[in-house]
N, C-alpha and C positions, 0 to 999 in steps of 0.2 A: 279650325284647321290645325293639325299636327304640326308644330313645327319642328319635330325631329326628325318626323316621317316625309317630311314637303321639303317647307323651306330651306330648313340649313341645308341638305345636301342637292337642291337645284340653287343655293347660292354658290357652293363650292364647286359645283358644275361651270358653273354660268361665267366666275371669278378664273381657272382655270383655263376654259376653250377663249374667251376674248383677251388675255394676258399673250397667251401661249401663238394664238391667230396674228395677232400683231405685231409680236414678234419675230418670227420667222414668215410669214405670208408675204409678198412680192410687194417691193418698197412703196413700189406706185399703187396700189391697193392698200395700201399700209396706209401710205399719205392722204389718199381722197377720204376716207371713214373717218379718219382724226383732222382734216380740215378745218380751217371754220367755220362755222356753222354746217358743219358736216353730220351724219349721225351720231358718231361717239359725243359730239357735244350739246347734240337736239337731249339724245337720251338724258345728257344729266340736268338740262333744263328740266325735262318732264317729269325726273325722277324726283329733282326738290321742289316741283308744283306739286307733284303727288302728295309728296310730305308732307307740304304746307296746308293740301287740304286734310289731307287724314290729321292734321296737327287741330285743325279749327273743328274739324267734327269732334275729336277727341274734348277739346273744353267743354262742350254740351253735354259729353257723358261722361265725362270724369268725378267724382267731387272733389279731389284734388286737381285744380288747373295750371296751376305755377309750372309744370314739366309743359304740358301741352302748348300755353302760351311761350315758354321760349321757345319750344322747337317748333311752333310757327313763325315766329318772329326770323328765327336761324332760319327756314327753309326758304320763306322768302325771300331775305336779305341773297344767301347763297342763290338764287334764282337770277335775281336781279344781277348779280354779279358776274353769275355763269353768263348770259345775255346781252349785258351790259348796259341793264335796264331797257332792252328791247330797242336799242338806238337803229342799229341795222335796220332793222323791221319798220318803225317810222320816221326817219332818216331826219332825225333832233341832232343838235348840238350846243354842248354847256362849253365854251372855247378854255373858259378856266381849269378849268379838269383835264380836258383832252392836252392842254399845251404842259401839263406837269407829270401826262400819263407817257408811260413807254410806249404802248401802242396807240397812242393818239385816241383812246376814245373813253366815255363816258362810265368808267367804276374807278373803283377804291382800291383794287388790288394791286393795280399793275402803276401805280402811284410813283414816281421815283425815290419818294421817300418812305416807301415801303418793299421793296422790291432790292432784294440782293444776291446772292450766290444759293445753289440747289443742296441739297442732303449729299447727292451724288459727288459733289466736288471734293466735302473731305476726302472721298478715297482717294483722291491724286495725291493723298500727304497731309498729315495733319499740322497745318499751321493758327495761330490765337486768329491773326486777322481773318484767315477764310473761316476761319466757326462765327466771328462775330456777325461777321459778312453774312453767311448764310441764317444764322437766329434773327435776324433783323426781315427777313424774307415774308413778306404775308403767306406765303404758300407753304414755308417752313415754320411758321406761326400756327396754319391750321393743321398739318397734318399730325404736330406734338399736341394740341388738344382733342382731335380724333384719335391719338393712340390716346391718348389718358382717360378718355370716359370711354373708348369701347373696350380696352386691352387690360388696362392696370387695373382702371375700377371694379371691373367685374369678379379678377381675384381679389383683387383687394378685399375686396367682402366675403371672404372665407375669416378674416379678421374679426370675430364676434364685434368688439365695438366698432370698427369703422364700419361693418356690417350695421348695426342697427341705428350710431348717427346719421349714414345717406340713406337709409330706407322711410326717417325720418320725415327728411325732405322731401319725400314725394318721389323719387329716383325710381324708376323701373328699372327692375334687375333683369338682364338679358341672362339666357340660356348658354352656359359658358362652352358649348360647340358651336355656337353663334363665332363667338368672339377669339376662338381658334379660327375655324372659317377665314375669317378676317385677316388674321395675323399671318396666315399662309399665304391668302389671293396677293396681299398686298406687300407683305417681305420677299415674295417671290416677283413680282412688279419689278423692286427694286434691283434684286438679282439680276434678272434679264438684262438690264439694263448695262452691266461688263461687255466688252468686250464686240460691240453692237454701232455701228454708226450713228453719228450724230443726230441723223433725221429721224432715225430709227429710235432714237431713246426719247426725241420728243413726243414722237405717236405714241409710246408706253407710259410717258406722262400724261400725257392726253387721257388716256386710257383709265389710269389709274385713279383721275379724275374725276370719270365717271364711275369709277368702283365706289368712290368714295360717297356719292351722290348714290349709288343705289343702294349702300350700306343702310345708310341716314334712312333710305324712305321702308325699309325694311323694317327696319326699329320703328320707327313711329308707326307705320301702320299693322305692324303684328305684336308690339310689345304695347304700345302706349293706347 
């Protein structure tokens, strides 16, 4: 498959109309899509199962596996978490977890000792404690290492040696209109997000969430 002629530009499609949909589309339809367990967040379950298998068929044909097994390992983990290792669905409970979690149930993210203030807050004002507050966030934990291996690293390797040390390792170099793609769906995510009610900017979090989950399963299953 052409990924100049296909993918990137039904990614930059696809990134576009469900950002732009959500945004402006009537709150109440806003709100049921981004639910939970609503479709925006079936999708990003499915998107990092997808992953996780393109990630495991990928070690059979790779001869380098070290890339393939993390980002099994990652699509999983992200699965398990989008889902919350499937607790709704067989209706378990680990009480130690749930009583430490913000939302009362069964992952790692929503932890109280992980969990702090959003990227969005600095804009109300830049103060030490709300940056530290917000870096401490798992949610603002992963999205500075999704920008760093899809955004930075991909230029970064116009760098002759940082180009040839990560190629080293086995690193798949994405198509750098991929990683514009990206940088728009998703800087534009945050945009949106001014000026927009409160309910309104969690369905674009919601949202963005699953951008991010379908990024991942794009990479792995057209690069890796």
């Amino acid at each position: 498959m052409n990924l100049t002629r296909t993918v990137i530009p039904l990614s930059l499609i696809f990134g576009l109309v469900v950002i732009f949909y959500i945004r402006y589309e009537n709150a109440v339809v806003s709100h049921f899509l981004t639910e939970e367990d609503g479709l925006i967040e079936n999708l990003s379950a499915i998107f990092y199962l997808t992953g996780f298998v393109a990630s495991v068929i990928s070690i059979f044909r790779n001869q380098s596996i070290l890339l393939p097994i993390v980002c099994a390992v990652a699509c999983f983990f992200l699965f398990g978490e989008e889902t919350s290792w499937l607790q709704r669905l067989f209706d378990y409970h680990i009480s130690f977890i749930e009583n430490e979690n913000q939302q009362q149930e069964f992952n790692l993210h929503n932890l109280y000792a992980v969990t702090g203030g959003h990227l969005t807050d600095i804009s109300n004002g830049f103060e030490l404690n709300t940056l530290l507050n917000v870096l401490k966030d798992s949610q603002t934990l992963f999205q500075i290492a999704f920008f760093c291996y899809f955004i930075i690293l991909p230029f970064a390797l116009y760098i002759p040696k940082i180009n040839t040390l990560v190629l080293n390792t086995g690193y798949k170099k994405t198509d750098i209109r991929f990683s514009l793609v990206i940088l728009l769906v998703i800087a534009l995510s945050f945009f949106l997000v001014f000026n927009c009610p409160p309910d309104i900017k969690h369905n674009i979090a919601e949202t963005r969430e699953m951008l991010y989950a379908y990024f991942i399963m794009i990479y792995v299953t057209f690069y890796i």
